[in-house]
N, C-alpha and C positions, 0 to 999 in steps of 0.2 A: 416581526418579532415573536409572534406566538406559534409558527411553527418552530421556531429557534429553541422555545423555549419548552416545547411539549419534545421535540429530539431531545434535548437535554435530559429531561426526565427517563423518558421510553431509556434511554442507553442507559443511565445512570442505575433504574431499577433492574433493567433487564441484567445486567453486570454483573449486581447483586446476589437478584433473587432467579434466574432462570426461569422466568413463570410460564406457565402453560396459557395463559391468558392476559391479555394485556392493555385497557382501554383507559385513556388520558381524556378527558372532557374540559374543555379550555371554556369557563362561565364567564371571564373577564367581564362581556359585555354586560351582564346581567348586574354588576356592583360600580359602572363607569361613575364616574366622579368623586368615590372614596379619597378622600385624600389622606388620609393613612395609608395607605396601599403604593402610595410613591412611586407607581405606574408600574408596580409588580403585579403579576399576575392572580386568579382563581381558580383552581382548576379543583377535577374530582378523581382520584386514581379508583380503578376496579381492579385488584392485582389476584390472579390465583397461580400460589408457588408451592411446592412443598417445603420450602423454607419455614412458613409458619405454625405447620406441624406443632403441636403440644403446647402451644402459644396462646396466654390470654389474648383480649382484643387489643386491649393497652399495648402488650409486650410484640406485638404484630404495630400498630401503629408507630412503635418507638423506634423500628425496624425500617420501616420505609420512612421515617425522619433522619435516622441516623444516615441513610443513603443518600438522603438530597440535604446534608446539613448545611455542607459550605453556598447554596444556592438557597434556603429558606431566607428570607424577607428581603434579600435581593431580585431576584426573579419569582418568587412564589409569593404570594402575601397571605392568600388564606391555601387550604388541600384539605381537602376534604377523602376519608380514604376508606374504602372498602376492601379489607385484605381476607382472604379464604385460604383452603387446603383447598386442590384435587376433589378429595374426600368428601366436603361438604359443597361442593357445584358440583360432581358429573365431570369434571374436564380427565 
């Protein structure tokens, strides 16, 4: 199920955002027994797009929420998100 669920992701952003960088970090194991989590995942995005360009950190997190909307607390339970430019990584 969790590579099911990190493909989902990876295409979903990738769709979006075109990113030059692209790393999905699947934590599940590390929160097992949450029962809020309703056997939805944890994951960490590291995303670097020009998409975010001129974008608070907020208005970049609301960005890659609005892309995985129909899948948060069904398949996601917590995301944890690292969103950049180009510009401020080197890519």
């Amino acid at each position: 199920m969790t590579a099911e669920r990190i493909a989902m992701i990876r295409e979903r952003l990738t769709d979006v955002f075109s990113p030059r960088s692209l790393n999905i970090i699947d934590e599940s194991a590390r929160h097992a027994g949450h029962a809020s989590a309703g056997g939805a995942g944890h994951f960490v995005v590291e995303i670097v797009s020009d998409a975010f360009a001129g974008n608070s950190l907020i208005q970049r997190h609301r960005q890659v929420y609005d892309a995985l909307d129909d899948i948060m607390h069904s398949e996601i339970h917590a995301l944890s998100i690292k969103a950049s430019t180009p510009a401020e990584t080197g890519y």
